[in-house]
BAVO-414613 format. One record per atom (N, C-alpha, C): x, z negated, y; atom name; residue number from 1; residue in three letters. Coordinates in nm, 4 decimals. Each point is the difference from the previous one (the first is absolute). Layout:
<semars>
SEMAR         u         w         v  palo  seke  nunu
SEMAR         X         Z         Y    CA   NUM   Ala
...
</semars>
This chain:
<semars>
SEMAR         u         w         v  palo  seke  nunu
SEMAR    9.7626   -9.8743    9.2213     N     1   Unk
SEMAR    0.0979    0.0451   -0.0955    CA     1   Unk
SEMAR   -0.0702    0.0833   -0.1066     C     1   Unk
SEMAR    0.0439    0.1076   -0.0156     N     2   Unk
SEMAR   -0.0025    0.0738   -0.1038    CA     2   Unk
SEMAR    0.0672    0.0333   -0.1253     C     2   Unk
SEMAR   -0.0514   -0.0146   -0.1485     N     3   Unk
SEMAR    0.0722    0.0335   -0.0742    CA     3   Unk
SEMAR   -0.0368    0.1407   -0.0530     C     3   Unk
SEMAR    0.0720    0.0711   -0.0573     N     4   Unk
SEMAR   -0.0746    0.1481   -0.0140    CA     4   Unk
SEMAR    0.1609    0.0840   -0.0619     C     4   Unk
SEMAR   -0.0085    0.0903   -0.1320     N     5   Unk
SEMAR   -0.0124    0.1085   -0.0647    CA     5   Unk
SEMAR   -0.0766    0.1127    0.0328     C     5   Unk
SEMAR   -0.0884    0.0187    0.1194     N     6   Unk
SEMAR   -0.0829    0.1319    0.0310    CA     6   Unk
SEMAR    0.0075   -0.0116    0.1183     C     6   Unk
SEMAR   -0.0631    0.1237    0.0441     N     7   Unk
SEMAR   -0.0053    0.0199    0.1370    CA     7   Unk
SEMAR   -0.0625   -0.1196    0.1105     C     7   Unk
SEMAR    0.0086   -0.0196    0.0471     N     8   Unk
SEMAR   -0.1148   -0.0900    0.1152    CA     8   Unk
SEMAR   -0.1279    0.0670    0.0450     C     8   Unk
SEMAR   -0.1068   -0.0311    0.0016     N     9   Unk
SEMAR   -0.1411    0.0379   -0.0156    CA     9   Unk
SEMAR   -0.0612    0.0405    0.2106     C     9   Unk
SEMAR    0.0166    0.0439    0.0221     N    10   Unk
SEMAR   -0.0368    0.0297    0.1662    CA    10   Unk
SEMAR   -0.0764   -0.1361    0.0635     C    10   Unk
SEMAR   -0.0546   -0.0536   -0.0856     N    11   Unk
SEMAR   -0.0654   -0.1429    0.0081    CA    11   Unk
SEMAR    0.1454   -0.0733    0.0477     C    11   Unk
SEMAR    0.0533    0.0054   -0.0805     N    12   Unk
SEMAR    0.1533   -0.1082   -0.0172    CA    12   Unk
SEMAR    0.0720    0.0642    0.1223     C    12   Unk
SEMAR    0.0258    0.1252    0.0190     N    13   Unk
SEMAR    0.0404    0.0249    0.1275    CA    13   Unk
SEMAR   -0.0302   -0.0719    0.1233     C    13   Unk
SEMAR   -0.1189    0.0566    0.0086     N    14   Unk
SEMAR   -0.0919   -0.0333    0.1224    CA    14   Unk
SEMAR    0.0137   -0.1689    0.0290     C    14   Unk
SEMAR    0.0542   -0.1222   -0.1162     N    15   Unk
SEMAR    0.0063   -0.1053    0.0359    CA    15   Unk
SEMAR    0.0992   -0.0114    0.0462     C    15   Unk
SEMAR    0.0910    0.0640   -0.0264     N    16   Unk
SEMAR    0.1519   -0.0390   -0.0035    CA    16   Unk
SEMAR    0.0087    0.0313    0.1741     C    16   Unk
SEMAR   -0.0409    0.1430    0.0584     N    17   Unk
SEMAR   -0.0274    0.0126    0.0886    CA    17   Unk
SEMAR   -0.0494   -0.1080    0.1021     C    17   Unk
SEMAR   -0.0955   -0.0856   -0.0375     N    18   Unk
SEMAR   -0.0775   -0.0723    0.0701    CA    18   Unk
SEMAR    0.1278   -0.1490    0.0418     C    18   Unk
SEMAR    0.0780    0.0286   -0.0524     N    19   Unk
SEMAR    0.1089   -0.1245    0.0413    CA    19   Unk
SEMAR    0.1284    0.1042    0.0284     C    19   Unk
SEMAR   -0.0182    0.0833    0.0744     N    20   Unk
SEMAR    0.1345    0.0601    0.0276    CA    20   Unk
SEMAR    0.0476    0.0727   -0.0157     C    20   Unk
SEMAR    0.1026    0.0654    0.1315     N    21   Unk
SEMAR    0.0697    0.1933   -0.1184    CA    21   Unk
SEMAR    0.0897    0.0055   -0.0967     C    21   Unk
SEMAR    0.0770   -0.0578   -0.0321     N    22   Unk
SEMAR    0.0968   -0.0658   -0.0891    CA    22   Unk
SEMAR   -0.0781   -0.0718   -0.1026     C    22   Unk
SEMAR    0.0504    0.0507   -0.1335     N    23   Unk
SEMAR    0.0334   -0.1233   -0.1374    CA    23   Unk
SEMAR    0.1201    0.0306   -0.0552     C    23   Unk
SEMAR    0.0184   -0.1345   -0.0617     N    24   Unk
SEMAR    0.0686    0.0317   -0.1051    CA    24   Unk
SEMAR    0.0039    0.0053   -0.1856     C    24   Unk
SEMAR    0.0872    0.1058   -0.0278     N    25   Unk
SEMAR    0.0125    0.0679   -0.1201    CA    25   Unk
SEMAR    0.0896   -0.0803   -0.0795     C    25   Unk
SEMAR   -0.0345   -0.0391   -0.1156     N    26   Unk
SEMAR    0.1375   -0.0554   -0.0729    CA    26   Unk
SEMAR   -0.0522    0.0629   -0.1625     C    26   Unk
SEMAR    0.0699    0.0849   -0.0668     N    27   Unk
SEMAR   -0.0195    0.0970   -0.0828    CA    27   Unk
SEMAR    0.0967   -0.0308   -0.0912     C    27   Unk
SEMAR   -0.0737   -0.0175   -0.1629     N    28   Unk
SEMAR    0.1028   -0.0268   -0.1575    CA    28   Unk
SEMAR    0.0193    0.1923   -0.0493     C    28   Unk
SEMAR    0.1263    0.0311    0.0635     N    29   Unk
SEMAR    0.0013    0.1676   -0.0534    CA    29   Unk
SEMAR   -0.0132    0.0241   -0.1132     C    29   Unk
SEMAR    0.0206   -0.0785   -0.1331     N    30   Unk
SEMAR    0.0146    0.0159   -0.1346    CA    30   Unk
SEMAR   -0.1421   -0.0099   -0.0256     C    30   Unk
SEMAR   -0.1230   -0.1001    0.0494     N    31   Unk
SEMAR   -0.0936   -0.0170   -0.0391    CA    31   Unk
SEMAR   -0.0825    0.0625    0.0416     C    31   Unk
SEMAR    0.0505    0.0480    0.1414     N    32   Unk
SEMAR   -0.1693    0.0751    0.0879    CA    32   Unk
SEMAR   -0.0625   -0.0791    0.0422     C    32   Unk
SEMAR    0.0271   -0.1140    0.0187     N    33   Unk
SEMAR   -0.1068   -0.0701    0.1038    CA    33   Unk
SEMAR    0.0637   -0.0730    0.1042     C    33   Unk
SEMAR   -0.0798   -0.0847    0.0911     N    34   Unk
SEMAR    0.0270    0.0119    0.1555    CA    34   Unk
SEMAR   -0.0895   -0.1166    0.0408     C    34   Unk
SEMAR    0.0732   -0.1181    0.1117     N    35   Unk
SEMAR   -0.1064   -0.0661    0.0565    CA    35   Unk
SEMAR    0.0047    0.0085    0.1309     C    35   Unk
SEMAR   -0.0880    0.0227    0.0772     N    36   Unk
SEMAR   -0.0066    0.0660    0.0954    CA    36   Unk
SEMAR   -0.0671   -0.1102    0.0650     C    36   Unk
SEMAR    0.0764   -0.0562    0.1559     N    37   Unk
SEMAR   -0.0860   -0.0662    0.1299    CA    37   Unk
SEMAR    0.0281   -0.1574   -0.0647     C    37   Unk
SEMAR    0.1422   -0.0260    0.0163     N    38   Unk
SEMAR    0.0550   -0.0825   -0.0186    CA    38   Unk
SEMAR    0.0598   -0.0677    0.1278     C    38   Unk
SEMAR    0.0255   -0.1255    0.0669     N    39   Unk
SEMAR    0.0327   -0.0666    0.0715    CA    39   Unk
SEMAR    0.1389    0.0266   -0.0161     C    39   Unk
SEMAR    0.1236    0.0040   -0.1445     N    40   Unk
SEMAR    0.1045    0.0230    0.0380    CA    40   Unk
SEMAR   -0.0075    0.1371   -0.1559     C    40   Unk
SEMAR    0.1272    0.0153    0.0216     N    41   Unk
SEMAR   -0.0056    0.0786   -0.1280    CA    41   Unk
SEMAR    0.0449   -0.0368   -0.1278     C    41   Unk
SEMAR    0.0657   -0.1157    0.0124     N    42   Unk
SEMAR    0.0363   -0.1114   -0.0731    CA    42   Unk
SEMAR   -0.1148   -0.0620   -0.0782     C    42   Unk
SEMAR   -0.1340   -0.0052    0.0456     N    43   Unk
SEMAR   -0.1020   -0.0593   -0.0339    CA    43   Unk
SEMAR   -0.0432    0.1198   -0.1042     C    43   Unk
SEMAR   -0.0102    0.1614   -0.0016     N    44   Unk
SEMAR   -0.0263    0.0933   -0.0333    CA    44   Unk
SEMAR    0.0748   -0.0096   -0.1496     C    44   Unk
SEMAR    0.1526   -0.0279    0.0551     N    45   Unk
SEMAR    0.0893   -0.0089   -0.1129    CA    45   Unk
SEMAR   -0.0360   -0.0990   -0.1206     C    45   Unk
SEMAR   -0.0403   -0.1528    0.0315     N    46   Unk
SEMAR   -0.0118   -0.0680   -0.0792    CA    46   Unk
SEMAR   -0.1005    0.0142   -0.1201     C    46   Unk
SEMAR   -0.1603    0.0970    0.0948     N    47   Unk
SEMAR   -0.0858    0.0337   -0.0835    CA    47   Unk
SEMAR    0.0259    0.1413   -0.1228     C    47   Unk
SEMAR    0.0637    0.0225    0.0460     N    48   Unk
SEMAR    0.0285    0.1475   -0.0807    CA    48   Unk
SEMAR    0.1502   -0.0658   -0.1081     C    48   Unk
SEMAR    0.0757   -0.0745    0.0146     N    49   Unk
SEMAR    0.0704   -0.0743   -0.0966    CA    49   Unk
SEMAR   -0.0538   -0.0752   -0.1178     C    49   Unk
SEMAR   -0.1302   -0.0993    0.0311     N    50   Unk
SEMAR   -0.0997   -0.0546   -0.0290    CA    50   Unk
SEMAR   -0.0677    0.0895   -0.1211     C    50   Unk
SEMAR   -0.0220    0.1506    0.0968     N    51   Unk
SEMAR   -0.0657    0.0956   -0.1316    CA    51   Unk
SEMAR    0.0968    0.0649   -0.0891     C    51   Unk
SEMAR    0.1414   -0.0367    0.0042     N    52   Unk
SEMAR    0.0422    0.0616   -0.1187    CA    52   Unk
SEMAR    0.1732    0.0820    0.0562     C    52   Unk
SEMAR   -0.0701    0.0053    0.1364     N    53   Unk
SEMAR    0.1329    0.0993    0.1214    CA    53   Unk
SEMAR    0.1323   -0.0519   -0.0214     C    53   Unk
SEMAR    0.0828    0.0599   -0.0520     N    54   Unk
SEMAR    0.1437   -0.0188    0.0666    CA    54   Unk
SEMAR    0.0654    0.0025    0.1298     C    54   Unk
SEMAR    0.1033   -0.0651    0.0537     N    55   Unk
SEMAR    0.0209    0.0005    0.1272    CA    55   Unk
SEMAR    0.0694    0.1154    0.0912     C    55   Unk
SEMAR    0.0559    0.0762   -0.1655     N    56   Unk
SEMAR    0.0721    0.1002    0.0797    CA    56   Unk
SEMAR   -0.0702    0.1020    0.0255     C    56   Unk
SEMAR   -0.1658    0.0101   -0.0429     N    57   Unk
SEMAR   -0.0279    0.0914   -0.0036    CA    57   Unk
SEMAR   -0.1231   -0.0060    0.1461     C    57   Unk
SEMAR   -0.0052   -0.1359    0.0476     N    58   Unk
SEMAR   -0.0719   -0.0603    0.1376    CA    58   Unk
SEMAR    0.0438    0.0838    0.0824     C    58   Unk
SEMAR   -0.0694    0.0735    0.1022     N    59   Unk
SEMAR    0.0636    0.0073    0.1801    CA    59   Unk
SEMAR   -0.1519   -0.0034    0.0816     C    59   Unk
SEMAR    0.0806   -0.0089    0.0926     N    60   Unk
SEMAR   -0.1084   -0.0118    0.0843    CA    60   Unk
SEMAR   -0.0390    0.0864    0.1780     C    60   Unk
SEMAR   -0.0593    0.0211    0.0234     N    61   Unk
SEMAR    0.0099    0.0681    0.1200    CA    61   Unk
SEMAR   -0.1883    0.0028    0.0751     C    61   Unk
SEMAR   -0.0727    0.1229    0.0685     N    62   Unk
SEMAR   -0.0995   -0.0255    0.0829    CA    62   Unk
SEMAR   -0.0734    0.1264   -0.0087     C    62   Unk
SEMAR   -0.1097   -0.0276    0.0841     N    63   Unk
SEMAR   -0.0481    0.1882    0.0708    CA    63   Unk
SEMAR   -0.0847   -0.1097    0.0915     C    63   Unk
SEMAR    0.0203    0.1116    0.1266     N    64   Unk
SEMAR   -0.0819   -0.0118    0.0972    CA    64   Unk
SEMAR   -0.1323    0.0689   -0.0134     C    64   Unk
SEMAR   -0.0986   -0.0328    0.0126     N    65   Unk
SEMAR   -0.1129   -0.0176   -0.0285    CA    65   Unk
SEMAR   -0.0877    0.1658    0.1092     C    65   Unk
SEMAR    0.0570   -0.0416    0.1105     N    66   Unk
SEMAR   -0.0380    0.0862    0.1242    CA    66   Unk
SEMAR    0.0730    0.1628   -0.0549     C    66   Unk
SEMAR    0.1371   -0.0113    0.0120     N    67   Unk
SEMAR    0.0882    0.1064   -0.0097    CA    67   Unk
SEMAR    0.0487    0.0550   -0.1634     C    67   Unk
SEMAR   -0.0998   -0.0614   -0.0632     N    68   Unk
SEMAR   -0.0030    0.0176   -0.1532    CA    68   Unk
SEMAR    0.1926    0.0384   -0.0363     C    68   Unk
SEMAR    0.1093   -0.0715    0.0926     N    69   Unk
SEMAR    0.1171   -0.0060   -0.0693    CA    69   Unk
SEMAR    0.0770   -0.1123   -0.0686     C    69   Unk
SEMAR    0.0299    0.0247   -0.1123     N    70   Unk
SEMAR    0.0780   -0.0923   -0.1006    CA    70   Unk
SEMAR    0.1676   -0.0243    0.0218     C    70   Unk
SEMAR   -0.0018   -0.1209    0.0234     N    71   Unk
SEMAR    0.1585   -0.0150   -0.0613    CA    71   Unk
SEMAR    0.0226   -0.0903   -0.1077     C    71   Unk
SEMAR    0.1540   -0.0083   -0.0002     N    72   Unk
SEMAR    0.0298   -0.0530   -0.1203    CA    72   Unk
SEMAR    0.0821   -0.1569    0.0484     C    72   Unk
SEMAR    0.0016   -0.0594    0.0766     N    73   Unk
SEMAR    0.0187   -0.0866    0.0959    CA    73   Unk
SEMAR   -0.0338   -0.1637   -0.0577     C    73   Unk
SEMAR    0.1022   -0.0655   -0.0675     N    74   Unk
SEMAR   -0.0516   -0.1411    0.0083    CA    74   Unk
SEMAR    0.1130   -0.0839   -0.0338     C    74   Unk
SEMAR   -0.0323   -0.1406    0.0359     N    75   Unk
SEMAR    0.1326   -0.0635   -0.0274    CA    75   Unk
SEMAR    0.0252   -0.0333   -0.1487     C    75   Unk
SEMAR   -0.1358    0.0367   -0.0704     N    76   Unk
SEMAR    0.0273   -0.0258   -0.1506    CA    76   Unk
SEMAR    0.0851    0.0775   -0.0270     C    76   Unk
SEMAR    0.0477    0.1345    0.0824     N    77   Unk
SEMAR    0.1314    0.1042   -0.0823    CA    77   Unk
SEMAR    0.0598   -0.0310    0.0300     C    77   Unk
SEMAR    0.0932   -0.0947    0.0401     N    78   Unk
SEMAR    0.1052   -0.0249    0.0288    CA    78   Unk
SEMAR    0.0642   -0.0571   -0.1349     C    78   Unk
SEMAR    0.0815    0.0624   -0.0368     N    79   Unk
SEMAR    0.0414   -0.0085   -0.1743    CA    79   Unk
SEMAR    0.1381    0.0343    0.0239     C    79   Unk
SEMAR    0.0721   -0.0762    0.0387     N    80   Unk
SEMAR    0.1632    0.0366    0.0121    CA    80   Unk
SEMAR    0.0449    0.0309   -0.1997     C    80   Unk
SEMAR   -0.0442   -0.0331   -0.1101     N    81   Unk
SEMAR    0.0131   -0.0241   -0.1180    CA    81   Unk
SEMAR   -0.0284    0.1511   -0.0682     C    81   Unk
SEMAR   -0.1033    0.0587    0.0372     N    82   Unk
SEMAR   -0.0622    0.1205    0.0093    CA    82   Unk
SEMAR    0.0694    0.1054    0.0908     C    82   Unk
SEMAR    0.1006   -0.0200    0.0986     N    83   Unk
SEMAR    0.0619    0.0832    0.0675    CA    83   Unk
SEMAR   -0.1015    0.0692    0.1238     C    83   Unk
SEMAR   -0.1213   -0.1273    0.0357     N    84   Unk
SEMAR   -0.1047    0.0057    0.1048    CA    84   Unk
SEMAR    0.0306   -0.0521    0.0776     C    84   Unk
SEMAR    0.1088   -0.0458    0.1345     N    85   Unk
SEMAR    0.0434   -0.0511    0.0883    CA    85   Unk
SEMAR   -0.1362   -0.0395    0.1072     C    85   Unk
SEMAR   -0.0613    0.1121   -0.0350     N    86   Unk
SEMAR   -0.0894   -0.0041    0.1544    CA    86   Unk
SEMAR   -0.1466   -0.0142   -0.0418     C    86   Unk
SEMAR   -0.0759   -0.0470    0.1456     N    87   Unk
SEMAR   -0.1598   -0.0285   -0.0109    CA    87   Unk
SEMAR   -0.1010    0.1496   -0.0864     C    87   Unk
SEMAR    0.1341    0.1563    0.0464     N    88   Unk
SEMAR   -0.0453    0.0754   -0.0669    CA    88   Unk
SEMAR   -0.0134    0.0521   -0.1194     C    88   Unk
SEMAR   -0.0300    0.0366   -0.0908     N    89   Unk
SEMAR   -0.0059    0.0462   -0.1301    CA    89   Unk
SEMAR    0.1083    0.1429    0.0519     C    89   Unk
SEMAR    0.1549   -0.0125   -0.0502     N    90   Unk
SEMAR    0.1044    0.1084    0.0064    CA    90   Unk
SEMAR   -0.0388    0.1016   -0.1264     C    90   Unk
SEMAR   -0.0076   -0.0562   -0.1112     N    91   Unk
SEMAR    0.0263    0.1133   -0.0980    CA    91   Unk
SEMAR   -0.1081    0.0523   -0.0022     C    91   Unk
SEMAR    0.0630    0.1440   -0.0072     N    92   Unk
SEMAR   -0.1651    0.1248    0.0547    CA    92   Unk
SEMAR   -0.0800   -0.0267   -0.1229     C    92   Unk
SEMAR    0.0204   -0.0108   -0.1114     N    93   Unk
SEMAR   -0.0472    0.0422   -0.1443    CA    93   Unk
SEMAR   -0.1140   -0.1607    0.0055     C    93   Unk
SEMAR    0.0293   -0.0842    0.0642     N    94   Unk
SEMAR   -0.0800   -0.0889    0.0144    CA    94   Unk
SEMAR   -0.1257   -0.0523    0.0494     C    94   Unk
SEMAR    0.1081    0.0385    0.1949     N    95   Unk
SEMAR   -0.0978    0.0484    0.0995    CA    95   Unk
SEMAR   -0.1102    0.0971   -0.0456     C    95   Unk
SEMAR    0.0413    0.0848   -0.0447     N    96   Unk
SEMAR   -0.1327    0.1233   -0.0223    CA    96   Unk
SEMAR   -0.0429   -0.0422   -0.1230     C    96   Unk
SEMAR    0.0040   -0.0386   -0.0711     N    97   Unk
SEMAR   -0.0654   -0.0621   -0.1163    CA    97   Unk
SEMAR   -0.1191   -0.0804    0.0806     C    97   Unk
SEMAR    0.0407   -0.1423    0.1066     N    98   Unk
SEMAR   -0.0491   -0.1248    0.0534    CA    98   Unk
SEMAR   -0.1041    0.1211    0.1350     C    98   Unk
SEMAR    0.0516    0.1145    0.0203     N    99   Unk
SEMAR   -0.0955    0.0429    0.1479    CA    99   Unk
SEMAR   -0.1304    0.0581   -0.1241     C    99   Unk
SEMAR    0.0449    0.1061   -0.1479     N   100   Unk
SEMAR   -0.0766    0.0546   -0.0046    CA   100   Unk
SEMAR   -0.1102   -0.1047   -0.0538     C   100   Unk
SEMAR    0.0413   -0.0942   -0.0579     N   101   Unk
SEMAR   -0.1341   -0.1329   -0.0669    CA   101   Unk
SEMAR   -0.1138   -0.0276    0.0760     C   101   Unk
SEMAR    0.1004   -0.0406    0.1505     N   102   Unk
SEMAR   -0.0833   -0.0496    0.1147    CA   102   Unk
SEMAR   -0.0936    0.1104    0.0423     C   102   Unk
SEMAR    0.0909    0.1069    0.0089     N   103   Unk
SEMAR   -0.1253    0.1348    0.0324    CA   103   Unk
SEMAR   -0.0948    0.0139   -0.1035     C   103   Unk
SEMAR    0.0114   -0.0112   -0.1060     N   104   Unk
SEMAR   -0.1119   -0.0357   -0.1044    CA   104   Unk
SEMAR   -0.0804   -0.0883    0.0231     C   104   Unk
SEMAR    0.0297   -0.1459    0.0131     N   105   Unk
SEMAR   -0.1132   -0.1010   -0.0085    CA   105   Unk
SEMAR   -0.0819    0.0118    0.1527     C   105   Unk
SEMAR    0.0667    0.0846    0.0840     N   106   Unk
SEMAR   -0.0703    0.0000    0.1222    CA   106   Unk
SEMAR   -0.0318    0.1375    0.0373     C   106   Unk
SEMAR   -0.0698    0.1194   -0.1151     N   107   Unk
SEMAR   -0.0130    0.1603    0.0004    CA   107   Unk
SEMAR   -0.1307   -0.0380    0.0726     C   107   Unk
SEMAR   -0.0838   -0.1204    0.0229     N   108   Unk
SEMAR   -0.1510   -0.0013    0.0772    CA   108   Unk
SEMAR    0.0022    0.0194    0.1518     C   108   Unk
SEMAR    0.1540   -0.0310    0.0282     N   109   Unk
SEMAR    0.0210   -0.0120    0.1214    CA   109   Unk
SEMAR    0.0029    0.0828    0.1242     C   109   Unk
SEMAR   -0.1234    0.0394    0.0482     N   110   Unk
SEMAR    0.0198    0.0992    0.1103    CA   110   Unk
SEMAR   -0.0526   -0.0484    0.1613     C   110   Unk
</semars>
């Protein structure tokens, strides 16, 4: 598990790698930070609440490791309250908020 405000270090890559093509992303948009290589994303959620995170501002989703592609994919979005029905992150202004973070904390990634 990772906690992190910055990029991930090619070191930190390269581990994450070493257990698999897939992690997962669970990202505080208001705060900029992200815990990354979490068992659920729920677990991601609790730590980033812990630091201060609001819930509405939690989602969660992945990148494949191999095919360096991101989604926005988790059951933490499922926010019927939020007008998030689905595992996906719907509202674009969000989604691309939650893809461009992840493309940030993971710019080492090639």
């Amino acid at each position: 598990m990772i906690y992190t405000s910055k990029p991930l270090t090619i070191k930190q890559i390269e581990n994450l790698r070493e257990k698999g093509n897939y992690t997962k992303i669970t990202i505080d948009l208001t705060n900029k930070t992200a815990v990354i290589d979490t068992p659920l994303h729920t677990d991601g959620e609790k730590i980033l609440l812990n630091k201060g995170g609001g819930q509405k501002n939690i989602w969660g989703g992945g990148v494949n490791l191999s095919t360096i592609q991101f989604d926005a994919n988790a059951v933490l979005n499922i926010r019927p309250n939020l007008d998030n029905p689905s595992m996906e992150i719907i509202d674009p202004d969000i989604r691309n908020n939650f893809l461009d973070l992840a493309e940030y904390f993971f710019k080492n990634l090639a």
